[in-house]
C-alpha positions as CSV (number, residue, x, y, z in Angstrom):
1,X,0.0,0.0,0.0
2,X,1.3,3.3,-1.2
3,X,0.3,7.1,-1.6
4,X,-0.3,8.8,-4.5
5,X,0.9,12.8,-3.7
6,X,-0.9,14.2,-6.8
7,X,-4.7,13.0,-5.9
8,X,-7.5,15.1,-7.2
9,X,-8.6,18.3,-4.4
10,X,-5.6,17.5,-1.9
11,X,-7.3,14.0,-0.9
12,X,-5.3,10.8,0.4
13,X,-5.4,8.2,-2.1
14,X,-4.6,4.3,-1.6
15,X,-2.8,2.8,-4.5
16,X,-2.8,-0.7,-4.7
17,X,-0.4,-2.4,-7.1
18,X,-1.1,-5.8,-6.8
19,X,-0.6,-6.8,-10.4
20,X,1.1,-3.9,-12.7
21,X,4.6,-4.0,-13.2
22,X,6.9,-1.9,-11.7
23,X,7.6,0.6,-14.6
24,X,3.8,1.0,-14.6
25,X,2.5,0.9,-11.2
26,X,0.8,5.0,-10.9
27,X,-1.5,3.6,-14.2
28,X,-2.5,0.4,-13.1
29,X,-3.4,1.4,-9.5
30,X,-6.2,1.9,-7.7
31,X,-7.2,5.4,-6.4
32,X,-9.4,5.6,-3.3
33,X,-9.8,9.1,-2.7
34,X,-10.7,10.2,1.2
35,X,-12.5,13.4,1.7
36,X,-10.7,15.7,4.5
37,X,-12.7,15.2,7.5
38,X,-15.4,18.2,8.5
39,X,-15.7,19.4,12.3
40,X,-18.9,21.7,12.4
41,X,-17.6,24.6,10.2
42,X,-14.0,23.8,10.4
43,X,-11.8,21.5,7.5
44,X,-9.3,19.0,9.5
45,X,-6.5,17.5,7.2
46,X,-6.0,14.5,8.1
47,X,-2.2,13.0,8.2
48,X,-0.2,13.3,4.5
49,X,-3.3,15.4,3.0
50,X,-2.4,18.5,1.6
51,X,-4.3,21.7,1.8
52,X,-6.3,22.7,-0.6
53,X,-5.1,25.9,-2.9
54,X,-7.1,29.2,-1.5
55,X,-8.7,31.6,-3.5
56,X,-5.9,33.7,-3.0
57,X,-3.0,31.5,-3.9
58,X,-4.9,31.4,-7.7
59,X,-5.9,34.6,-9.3
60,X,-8.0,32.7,-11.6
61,X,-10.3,31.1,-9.1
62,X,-13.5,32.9,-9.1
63,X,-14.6,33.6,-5.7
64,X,-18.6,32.1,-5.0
65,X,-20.8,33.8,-3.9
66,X,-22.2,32.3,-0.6
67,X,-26.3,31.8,-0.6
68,X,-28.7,33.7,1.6
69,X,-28.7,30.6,4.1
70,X,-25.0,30.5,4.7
71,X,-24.5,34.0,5.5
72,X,-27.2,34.2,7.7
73,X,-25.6,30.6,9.2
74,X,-23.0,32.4,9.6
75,X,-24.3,35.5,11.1
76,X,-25.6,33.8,13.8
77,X,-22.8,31.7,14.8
78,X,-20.8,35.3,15.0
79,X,-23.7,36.4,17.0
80,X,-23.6,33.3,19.6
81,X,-19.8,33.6,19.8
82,X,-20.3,37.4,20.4
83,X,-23.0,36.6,23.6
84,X,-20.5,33.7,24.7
85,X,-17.5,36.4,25.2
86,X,-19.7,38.7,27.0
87,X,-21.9,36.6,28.9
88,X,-18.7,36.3,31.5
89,X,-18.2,39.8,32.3
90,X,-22.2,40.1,32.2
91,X,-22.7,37.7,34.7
92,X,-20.0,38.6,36.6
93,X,-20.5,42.1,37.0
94,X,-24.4,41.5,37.4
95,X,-24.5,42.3,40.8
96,X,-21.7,45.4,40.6
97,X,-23.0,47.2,37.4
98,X,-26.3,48.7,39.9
99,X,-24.1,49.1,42.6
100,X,-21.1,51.3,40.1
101,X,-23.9,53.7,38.2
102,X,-24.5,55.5,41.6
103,X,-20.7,56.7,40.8
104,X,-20.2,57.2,37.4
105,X,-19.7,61.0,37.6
106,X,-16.7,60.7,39.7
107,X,-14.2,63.4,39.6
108,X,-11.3,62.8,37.2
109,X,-8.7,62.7,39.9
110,X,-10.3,59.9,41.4
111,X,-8.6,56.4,41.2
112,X,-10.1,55.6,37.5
113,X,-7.5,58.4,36.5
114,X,-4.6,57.0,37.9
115,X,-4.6,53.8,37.3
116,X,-7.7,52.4,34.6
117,X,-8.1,52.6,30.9
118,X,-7.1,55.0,28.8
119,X,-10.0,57.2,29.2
120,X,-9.5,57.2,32.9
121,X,-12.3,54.8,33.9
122,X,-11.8,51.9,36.0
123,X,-13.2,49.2,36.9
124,X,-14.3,47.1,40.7
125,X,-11.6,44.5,39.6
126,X,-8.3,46.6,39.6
127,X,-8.1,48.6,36.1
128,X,-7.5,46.6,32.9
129,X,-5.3,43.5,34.7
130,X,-6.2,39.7,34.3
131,X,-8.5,40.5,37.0
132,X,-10.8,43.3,36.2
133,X,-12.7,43.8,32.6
134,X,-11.1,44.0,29.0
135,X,-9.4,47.2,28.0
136,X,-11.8,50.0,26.9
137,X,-14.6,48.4,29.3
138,X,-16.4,51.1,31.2
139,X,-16.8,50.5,34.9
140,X,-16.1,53.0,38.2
141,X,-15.7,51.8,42.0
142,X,-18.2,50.2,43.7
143,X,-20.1,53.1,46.3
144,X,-20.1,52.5,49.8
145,X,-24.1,50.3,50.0
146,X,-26.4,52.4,51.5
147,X,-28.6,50.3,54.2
148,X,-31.6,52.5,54.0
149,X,-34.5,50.8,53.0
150,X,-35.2,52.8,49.5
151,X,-31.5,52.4,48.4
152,X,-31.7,48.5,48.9
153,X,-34.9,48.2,47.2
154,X,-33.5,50.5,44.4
155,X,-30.2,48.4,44.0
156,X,-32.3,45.1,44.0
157,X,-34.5,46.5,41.4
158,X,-31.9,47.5,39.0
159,X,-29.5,44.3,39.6
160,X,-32.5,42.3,38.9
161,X,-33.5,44.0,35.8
162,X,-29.6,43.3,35.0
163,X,-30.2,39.3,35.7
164,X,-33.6,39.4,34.1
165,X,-32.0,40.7,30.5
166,X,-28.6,37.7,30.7
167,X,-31.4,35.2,31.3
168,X,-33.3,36.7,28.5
169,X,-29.9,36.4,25.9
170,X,-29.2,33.4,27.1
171,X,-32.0,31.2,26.2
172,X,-31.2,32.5,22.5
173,X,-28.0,30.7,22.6
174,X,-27.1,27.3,20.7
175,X,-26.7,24.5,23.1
176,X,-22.8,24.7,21.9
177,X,-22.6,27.6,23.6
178,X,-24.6,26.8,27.1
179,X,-22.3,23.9,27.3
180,X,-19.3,26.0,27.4
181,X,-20.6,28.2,30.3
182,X,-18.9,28.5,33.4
183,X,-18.9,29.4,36.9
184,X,-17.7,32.9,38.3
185,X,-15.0,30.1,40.2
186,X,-13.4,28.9,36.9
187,X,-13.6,32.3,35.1
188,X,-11.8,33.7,38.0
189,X,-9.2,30.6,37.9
190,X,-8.6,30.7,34.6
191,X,-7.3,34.7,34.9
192,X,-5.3,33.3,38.0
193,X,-3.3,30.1,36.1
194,X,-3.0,33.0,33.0
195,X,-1.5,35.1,35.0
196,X,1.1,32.9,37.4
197,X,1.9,31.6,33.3
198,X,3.0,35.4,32.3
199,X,4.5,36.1,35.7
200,X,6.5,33.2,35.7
201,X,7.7,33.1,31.8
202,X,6.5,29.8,31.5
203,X,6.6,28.3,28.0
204,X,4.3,25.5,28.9
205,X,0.8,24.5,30.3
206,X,0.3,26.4,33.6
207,X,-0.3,24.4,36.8
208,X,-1.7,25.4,39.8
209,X,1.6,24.9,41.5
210,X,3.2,27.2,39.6
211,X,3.4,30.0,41.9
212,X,7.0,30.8,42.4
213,X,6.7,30.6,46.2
214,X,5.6,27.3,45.9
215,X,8.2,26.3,43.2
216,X,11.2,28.2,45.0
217,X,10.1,26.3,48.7
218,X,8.6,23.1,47.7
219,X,7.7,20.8,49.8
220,X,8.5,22.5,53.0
221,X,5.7,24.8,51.5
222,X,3.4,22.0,51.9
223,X,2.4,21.3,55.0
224,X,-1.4,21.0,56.5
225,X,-2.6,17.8,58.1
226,X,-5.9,18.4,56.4
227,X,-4.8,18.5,53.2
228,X,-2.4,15.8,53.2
229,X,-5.2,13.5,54.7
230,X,-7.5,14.4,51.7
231,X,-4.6,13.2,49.3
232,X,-4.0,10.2,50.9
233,X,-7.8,9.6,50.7
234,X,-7.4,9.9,47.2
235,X,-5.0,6.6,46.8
236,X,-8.2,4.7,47.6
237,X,-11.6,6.8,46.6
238,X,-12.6,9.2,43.7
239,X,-12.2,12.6,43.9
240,X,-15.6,13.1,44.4
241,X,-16.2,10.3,47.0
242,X,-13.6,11.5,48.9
243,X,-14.2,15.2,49.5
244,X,-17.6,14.1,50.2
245,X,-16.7,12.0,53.4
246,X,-14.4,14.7,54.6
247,X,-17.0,17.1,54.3
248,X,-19.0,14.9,56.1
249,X,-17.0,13.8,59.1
250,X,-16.2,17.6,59.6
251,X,-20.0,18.5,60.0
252,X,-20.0,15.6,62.4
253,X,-17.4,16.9,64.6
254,X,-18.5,20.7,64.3
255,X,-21.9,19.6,65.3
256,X,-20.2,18.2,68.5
257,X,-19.3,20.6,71.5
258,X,-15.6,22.0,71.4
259,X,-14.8,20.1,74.7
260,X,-15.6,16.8,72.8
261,X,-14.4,17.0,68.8
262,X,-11.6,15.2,69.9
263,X,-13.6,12.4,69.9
264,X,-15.1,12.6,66.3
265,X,-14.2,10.4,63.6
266,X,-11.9,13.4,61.5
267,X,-10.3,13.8,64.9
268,X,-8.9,10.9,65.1
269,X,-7.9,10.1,62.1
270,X,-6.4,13.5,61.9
271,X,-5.1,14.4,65.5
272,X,-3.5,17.8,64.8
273,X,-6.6,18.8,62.6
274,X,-6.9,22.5,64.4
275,X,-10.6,24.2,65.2
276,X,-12.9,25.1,62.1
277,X,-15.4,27.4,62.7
278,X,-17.8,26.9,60.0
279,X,-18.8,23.5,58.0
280,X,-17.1,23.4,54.6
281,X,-19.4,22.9,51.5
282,X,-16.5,20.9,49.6
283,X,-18.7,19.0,47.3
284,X,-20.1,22.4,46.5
285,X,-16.4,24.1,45.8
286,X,-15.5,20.8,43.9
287,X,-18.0,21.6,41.3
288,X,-17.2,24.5,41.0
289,X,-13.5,24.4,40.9
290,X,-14.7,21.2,38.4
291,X,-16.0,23.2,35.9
292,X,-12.3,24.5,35.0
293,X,-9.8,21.3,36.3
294,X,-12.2,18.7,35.2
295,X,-10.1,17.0,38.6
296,X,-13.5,14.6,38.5
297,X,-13.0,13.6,34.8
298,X,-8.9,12.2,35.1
299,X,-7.8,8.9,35.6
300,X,-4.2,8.7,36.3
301,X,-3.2,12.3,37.8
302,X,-5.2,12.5,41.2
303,X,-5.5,16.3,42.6
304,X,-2.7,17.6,44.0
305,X,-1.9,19.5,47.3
306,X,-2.0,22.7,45.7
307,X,-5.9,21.7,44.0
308,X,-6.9,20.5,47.4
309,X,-5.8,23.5,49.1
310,X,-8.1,25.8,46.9
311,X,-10.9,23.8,47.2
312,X,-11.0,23.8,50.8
313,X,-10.3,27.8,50.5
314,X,-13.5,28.4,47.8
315,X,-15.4,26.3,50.3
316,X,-14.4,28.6,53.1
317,X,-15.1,31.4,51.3
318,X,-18.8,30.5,50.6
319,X,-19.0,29.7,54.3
320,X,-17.7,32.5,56.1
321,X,-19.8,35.1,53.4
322,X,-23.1,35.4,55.1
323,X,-21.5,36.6,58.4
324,X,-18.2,38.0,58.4
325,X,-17.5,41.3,59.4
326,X,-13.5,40.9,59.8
327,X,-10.8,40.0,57.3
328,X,-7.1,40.1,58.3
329,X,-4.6,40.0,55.6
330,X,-0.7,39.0,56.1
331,X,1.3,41.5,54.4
332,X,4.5,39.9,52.4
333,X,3.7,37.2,50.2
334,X,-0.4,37.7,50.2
335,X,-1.1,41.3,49.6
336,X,2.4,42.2,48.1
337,X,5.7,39.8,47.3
338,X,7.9,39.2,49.6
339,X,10.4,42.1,50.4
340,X,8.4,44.8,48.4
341,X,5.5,47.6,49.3
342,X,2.2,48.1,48.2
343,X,2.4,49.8,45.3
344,X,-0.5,51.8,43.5
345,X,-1.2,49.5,40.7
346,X,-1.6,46.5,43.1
347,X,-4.8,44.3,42.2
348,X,-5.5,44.2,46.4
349,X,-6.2,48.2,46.5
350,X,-9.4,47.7,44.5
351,X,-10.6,44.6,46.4
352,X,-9.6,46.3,50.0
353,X,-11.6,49.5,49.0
354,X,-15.0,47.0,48.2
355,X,-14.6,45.2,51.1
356,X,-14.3,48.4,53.4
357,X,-17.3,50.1,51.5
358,X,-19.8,47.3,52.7
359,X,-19.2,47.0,55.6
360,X,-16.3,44.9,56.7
361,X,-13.7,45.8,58.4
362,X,-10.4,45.3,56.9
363,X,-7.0,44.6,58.7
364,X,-3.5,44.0,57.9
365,X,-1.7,41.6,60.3
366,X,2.1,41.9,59.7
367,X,5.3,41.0,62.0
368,X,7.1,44.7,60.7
369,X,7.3,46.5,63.9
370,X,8.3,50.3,64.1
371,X,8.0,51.6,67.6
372,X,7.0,54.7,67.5
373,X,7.1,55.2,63.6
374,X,4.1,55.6,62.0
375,X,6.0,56.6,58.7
376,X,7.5,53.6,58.3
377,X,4.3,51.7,58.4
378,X,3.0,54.0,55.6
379,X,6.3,53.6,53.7
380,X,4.9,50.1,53.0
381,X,1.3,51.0,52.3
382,X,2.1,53.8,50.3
383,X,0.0,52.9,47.3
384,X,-3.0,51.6,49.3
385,X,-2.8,54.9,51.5
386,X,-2.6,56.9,48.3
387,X,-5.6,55.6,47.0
388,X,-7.9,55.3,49.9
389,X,-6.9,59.4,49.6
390,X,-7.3,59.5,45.5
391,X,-11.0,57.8,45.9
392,X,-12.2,60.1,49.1
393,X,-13.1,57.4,51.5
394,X,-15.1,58.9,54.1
395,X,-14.6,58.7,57.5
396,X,-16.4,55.9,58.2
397,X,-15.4,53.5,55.4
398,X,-11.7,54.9,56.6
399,X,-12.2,53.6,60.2
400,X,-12.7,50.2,58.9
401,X,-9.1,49.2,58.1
402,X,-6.5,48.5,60.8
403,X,-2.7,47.7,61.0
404,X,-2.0,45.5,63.6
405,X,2.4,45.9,63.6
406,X,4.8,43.6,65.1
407,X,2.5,40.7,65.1
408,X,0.5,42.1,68.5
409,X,2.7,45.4,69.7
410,X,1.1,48.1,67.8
411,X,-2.2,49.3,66.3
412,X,-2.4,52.1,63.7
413,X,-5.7,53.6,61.7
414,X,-5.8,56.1,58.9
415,X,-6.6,59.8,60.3
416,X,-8.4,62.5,58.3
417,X,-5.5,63.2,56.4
418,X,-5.2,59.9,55.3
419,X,-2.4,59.1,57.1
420,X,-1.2,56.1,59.7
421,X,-1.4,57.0,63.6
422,X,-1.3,54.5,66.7
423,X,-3.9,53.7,68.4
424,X,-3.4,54.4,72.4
425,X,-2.8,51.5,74.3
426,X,-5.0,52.1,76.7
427,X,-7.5,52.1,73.9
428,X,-7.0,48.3,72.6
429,X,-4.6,46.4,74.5
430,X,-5.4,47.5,78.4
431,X,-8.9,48.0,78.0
432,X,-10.2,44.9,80.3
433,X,-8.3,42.3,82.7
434,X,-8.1,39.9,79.9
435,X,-6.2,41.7,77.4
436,X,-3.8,42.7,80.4
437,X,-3.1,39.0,81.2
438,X,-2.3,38.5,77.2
439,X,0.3,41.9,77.4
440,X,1.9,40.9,80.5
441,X,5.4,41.5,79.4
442,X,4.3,44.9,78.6
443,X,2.4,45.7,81.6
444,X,5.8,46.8,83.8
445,X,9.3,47.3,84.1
446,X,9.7,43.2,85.5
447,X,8.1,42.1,82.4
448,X,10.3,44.4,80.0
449,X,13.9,42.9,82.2
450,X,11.8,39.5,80.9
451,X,11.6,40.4,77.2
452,X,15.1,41.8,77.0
453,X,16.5,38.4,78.7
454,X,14.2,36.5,76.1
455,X,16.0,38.2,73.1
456,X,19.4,38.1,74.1
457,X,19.0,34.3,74.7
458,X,17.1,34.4,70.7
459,X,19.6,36.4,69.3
460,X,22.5,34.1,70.8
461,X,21.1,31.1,69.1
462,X,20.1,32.7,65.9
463,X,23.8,33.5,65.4
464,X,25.1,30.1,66.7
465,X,23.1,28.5,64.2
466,X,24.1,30.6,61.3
467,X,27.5,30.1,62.1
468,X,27.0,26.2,62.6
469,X,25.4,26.3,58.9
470,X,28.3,28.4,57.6
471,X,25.9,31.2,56.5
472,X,27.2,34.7,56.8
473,X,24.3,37.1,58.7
474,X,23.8,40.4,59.8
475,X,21.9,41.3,63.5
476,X,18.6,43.3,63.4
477,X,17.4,44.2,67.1
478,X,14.4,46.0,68.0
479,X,11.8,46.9,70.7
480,X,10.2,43.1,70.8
481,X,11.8,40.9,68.0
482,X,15.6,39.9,66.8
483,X,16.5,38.4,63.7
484,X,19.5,37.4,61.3
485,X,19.1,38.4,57.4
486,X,21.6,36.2,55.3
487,X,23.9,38.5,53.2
488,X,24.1,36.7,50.4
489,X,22.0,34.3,48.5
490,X,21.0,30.8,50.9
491,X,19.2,27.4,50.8
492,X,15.8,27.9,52.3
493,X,16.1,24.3,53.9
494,X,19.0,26.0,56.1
495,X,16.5,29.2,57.3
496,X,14.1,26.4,58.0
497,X,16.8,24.6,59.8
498,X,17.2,27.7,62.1
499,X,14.1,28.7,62.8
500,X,12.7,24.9,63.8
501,X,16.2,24.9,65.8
502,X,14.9,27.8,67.7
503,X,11.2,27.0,68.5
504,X,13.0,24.0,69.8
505,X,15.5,25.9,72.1
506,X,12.9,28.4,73.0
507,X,10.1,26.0,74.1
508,X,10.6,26.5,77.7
509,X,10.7,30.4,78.0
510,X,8.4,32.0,79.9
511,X,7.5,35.1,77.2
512,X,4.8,34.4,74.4
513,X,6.7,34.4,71.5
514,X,6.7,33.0,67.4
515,X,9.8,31.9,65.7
516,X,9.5,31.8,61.7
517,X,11.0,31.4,58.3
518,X,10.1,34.7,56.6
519,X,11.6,32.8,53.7
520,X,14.8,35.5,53.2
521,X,15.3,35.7,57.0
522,X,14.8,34.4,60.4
523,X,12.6,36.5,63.1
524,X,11.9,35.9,66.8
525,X,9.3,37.9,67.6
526,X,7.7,38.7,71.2
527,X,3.4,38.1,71.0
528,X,2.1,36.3,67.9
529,X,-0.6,36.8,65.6
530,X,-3.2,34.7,68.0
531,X,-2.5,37.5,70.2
532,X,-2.9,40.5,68.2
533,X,-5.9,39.1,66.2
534,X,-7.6,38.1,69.6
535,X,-7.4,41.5,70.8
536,X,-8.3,43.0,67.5
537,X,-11.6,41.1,67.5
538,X,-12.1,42.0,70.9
539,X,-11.5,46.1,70.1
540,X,-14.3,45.6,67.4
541,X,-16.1,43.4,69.1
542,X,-16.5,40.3,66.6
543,X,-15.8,36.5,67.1
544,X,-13.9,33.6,65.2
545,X,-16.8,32.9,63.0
546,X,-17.3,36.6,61.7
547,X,-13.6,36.8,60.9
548,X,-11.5,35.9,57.9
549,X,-7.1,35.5,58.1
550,X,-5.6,35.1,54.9
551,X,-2.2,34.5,54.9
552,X,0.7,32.3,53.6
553,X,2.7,30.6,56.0
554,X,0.6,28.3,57.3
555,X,3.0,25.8,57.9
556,X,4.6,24.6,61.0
557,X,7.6,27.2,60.8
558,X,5.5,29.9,59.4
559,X,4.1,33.0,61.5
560,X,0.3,32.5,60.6
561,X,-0.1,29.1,62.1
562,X,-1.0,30.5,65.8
563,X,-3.9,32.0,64.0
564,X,-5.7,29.5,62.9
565,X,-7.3,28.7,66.5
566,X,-8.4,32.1,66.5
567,X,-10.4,32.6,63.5
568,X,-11.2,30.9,59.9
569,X,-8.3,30.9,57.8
570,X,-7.4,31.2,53.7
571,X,-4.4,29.7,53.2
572,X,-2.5,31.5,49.5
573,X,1.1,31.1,47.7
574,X,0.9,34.2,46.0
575,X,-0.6,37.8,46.1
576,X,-2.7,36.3,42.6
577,X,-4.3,34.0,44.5
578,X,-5.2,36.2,47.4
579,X,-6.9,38.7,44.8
580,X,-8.8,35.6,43.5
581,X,-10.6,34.4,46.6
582,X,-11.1,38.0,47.6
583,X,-12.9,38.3,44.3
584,X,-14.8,35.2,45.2
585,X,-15.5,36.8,48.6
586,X,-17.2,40.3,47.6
587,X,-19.2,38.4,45.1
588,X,-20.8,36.2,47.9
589,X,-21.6,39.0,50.5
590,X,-23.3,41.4,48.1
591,X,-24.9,38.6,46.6
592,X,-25.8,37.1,50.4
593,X,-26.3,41.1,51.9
594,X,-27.7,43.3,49.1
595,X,-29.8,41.0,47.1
């Protein structure tokens, strides 16, 4: 069996020369011709077919003229493909667009001037980034929402009439095109994996484990009991069967008292499981999450630590939306990369400002600690600073966002001229017995003679170590933390050496403390987060269940761990992800609160 190149209109043809001589084989054969294969409106060559000469490639070719019923074929295919690429941003921005007409005579100097399109304009999801709407798109900042009875009604009107006209389109479209509809979920993951592809230079398919914290840190970046007993589950069930018995045995044990939920199945299977505040819809977020992974649909490649991990994050996301009134943000590595400042064409700015204007409050939980320097805090909040000034917060969106410095030693707010000042202590941290008890070390001149004894002995084996590990350091002392900063490039294996060595050799001291990888240094800090966010909850007055941490060092070296008795947690590798579930967030409380 042979091929015959010069078959009529490109097509394969067989040649069979079963009984003509050699010198005479192309006229005695037998031509089969194949037909290239059709795919709804598209030609697909199949292997050793040539394509077929254009009408450009012969000036003698007349060009047809198409009949009435192919162009109008064609019409409306254009048409469905048109309603398909906006059906996203419509449904998306269903519940904003009511919400952002209240606004759209905002001054020019506003935030849309600064940093939008190139008319000025921008829109709820950070300008004309991966995250917000395409380039030339319309859209202003999302108003502060009005609880009076009128407004609600007003905003519910009009976001309904929005809905009401996408349901409308939509049942005009081919069944083609409903099957390629997605969730808000897998629109917003598919801007994240595009983006952690740009950011990274990848010349491949992006995974979710791309980010480069995660790639830099490996597996010492994964580390959650949790998590790692969902994997395992997955070496004996389907995807589907397993989320759906951890979601199960963790309403089981939440339904128990706290005293007892050691004694629930999840408990003791996973001993070191920590305290959940909420049950976590996880079938619910695998759908979702589905609808872009298609995790449910492999056969060979089980989820990975990374997929599991969001999951369990859109799940607490739908869960915490109907009531929180709190969300805490770590500073490098979630809102900003590590060792930079918050610049004023960071995606978090627009999210921030959303979440302030209905309603929650908004705080930033960092281990930088500046006695005594408010500058220095706004040094690294520049840009968000900037813009709370550039889109005229008022004063009581502007007392919704906190910094809580030093892990628990300081608490600064934004003053009327948009700038950071501490909060008196007496205001937040020595308000009732309790907090008192928690700030001992800071309550009198005893407890100081403690702290200082607590950071010589730190500082002592911070450098001991360093040396041991043949990695050159420098010192840095201040009121209520020491740490070494490696001069020169390091494994991160050998920071995590040190900072494990020194929860170790600290166990025993009598101050609260948290020792941590920052991942380009080591810290040993006086207080931890537990502390500051208990007493931050307690200033406002909120609980665990109505507030949200997200941070990324979760792990058992990392400086967010302590928090996660405290309150719900979202656990991110990257400031990308972090503006993803926030966009998840805002979605579900004005959808929970305002319709």
């Amino acid at each position: 069996m042979a091929l015959l190149a010069g078959a009529p209109g490109g097509a394969v043809a067989r040649v069979s020369a079963t009984a003509a001589a050699p010198r005479e084989r192309n006229t005695a054969a037998t031509i089969v011709a194949r037909p290239p294969a059709r795919r709804g409106s598209r030609v697909v060559m199949r292997a050793g077919q040539r394509q077929p000469p254009s009408r450009g490639d012969d000036p003698g070719m007349k060009k047809k003229k198409k009949p009435a019923a192919a162009r109008r074929e064609r019409d409306a295919l254009g048409e469905v493909l048109r309603v398909m690429g906006d059906s996203a941003t419509a449904r998306a921005s269903s519940v904003e667009a009511p919400l952002d007409e209240e606004r759209a005579d905002k001054p020019a100097g506003g935030r849309g001037a600064r940093r939008g399109t190139a008319d000025g304009n921008n829109d709820g999801d950070g300008g004309s980034d991966a995250f917000g709407m395409e380039d030339g798109e319309k859209k202003t900042p999302t108003p502060a929402y009005d609880a009076s009875g009128a407004e609600k009604e007003r905003v519910v009107k009009r976001a309904t009439e929005r809905k009401s006209s996408d349901v409308e389109r939509s049942q005009d479209w081919s069944e083609a095109a409903q099957a390629r509809e997605v969730g808000r979920a897998a629109q917003y993951m598919r801007d994240l994996i595009s983006r952690q592809v740009k950011s990274n230079n990848l010349s491949r398919a992006g995974s979710l484990a791309d980010s480069t914290v995660l790639r830099r840190k490996g597996r010492l970046k994964e580390q959650d009991p949790f998590i790692e007993f969902i994997v395992d589950l997955f070496k004996t069930h389907e995807t589907e069967e397993a989320l759906a018995k951890a979601e199960k045995w963790l309403d089981a044990a939440i339904a128990m008292p706290p005293t007892k939920r050691r004694f629930a199945n999840i408990y003791r299977q996973v001993p070191k499981l920590g305290y959940f505040f909420h049950a976590l819809p996880l079938s619910k977020a695998l759908a979702e999450y589905d609808e872009f992974c298609a995790l449910t649909k492999r056969k060979y490649v089980r989820p990975n630590f990374a997929e599991v991990r969001h999951i369990i994050n859109i799940a607490q996301v739908h869960a915490s939306a109907r009531e929180v009134k709190l969300v805490t943000f770590d500073a490098d590595g979630t809102l900003y990369a590590d060792g930079k400042h918050f610049e004023e064409d960071n995606q978090m700015i627009d999210k921030i400002i959303q979440l302030m204007e209905v309603g929650v409050h908004v705080a930033i939980v960092t281990a930088a600690g500046y006695p005594g320097d408010a500058k220095k805090f706004e040094q690294r909040l520049r840009g968000l600073l900037d813009s709370f000034k550039s889109a005229r917060l008022s004063a009581d969106v502007r007392k919704r966002f906190h910094v809580m410095g030093g892990e628990c030693n300081y608490l600064l707010e934004v003053n009327d001229e948009y700038e950071l000042e501490f909060v008196p202590n007496e205001k937040w941290r020595d308000v009732d017995s309790m907090t008192r008890e928690m700030y001992w070390f800071a309550q009198s001149e005893e407890g100081r003679k403690k702290v200082d004894a607590f950071l010589d002995r730190a500082e002592k084996f911070l450098t001991d170590e360093a040396e041991h590990l043949q990695i050159d350091v420098d010192v840095m002392r201040k009121e209520y933390a020491v740490g070494v900063l490696p001069r020169s490039g390091t494994v991160y294996e050998n920071l995590e050496e040190i900072s494990i060595g020194a929860m170790i050799e600290l166990s025993d001291a009598e101050v609260p403390y948290c020792a941590f990888n920052g991942g380009n240094d080591v810290f040993v800090d006086v207080g931890n987060k537990n502390i500051g966010l208990v007493t931050l909850m307690k200033f406002l007055g909120y609980e665990g269940h109505q507030t949200l941490h997200v941070g990324d060092r979760f792990t058992s070296t990392g400086n967010d761990t302590k928090v996660r008795d405290a309150c719900s947690i979202l656990w991110v590798a990257s400031p990308d992800e972090t503006t993803f579930f926030m966009r998840l967030l805002y979605r579900d409380i004005v959808n929970m609160r305002v319709l």
